[in-house]
C-alpha positions in Angstrom: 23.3 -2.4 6.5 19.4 -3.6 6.9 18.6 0.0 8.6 19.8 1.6 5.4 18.0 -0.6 3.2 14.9 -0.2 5.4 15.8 3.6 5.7 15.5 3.0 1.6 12.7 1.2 1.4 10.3 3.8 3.5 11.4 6.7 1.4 10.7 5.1 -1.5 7.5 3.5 -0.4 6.5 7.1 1.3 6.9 8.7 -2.0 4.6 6.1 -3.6 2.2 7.1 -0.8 2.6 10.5 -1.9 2.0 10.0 -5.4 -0.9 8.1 -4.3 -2.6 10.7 -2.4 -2.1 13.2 -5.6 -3.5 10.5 -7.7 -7.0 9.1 -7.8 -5.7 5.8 -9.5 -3.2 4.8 -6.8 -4.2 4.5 -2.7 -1.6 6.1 -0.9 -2.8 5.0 2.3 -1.5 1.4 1.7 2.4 2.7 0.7 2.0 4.8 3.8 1.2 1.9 5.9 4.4 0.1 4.3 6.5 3.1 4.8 5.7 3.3 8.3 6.7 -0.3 8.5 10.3 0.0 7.3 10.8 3.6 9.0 10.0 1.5 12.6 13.3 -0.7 11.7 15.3 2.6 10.8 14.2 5.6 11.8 11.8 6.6 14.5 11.5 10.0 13.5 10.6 9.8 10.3 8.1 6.8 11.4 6.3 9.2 14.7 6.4 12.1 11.4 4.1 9.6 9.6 1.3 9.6 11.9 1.5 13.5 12.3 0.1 13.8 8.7 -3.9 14.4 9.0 -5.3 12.8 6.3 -3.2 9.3 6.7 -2.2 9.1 10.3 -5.3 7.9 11.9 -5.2 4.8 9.6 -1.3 4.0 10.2 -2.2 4.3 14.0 -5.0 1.8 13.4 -3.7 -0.7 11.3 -0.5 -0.7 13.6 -2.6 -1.3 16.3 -5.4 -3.4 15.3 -3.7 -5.0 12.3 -7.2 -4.1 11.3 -8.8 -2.2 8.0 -11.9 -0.6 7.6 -14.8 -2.1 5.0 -14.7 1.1 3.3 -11.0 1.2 2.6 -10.6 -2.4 1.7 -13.2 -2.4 -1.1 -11.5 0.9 -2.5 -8.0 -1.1 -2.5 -9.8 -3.9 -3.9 -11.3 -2.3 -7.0 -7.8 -1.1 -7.7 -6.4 -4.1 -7.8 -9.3 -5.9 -9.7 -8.4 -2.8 -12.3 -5.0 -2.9 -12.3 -5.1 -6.8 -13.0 -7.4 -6.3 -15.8 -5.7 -3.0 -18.0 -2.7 -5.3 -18.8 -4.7 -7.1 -20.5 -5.5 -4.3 -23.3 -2.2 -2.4 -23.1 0.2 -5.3 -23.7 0.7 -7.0 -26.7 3.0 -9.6 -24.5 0.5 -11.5 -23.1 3.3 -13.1 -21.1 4.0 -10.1 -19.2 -0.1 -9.7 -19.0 -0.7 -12.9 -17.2 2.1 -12.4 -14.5 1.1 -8.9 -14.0 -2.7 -10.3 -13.3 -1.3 -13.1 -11.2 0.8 -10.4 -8.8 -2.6 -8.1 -8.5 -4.5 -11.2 -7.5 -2.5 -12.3 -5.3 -2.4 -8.8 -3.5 -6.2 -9.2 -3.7 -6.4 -12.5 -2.0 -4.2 -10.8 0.6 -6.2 -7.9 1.0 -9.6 -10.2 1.7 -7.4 -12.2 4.2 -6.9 -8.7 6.6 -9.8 -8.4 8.9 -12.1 -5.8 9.0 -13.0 -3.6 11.9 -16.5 -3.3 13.3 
């Protein structure tokens, strides 16, 4: 039962990566990283298929090695979450909704600092 819901997880989480990459707003790169993750529990052909992709598969093979990000792509994630914890803000009339939405991104962003940085 959990290598199905990880088998789950990954596609999902690998489509988000996709969407991502066709995106400017979202980085894929992170969903990737998190699809790779739950593929390694289920299925190791989709998870070895995951580092064959050229743009991405350098920085899965890092981060699962290292458990290390680079400056560059850290401050890129970063901005996005500062944004993302801002718009609700303007869009939601619910400021309810607003506050938790900005309290999830921060926390992501307090995360994010936490992960050290390569050299």
């Amino acid at each position: 039962m959990k290598r199905i819901v990880f088998f789950i997880l990954g596609i999902i989480f690998a489509l988000l990566g996709v969407i991502g990459v066709i995106l400017p707003v979202m980085p894929g790169v992170i969903f990737f990283v998190a699809a790779a993750y739950f593929f390694s529990h289920s299925s190791k052909t989709l998870h070895m298929a995951l580092f064959k992709i050229p743009v991405i598969g350098p920085s899965i093979s890092e981060w699962e090695s290292t458990r290390k990000m680079s400056p560059k792509l850290k401050l890129a994630i970063g901005s996005l979450f500062l944004t993302m914890a801002i718009y609700p803000w303007f869009l939601y009339e619910n400021k309810a909704s607003a506050i938790i939405m900005t309290n999830i991104f921060i926390i992501s962003l307090l995360y994010l600092i936490s992960i050290e940085s390569k050299d």
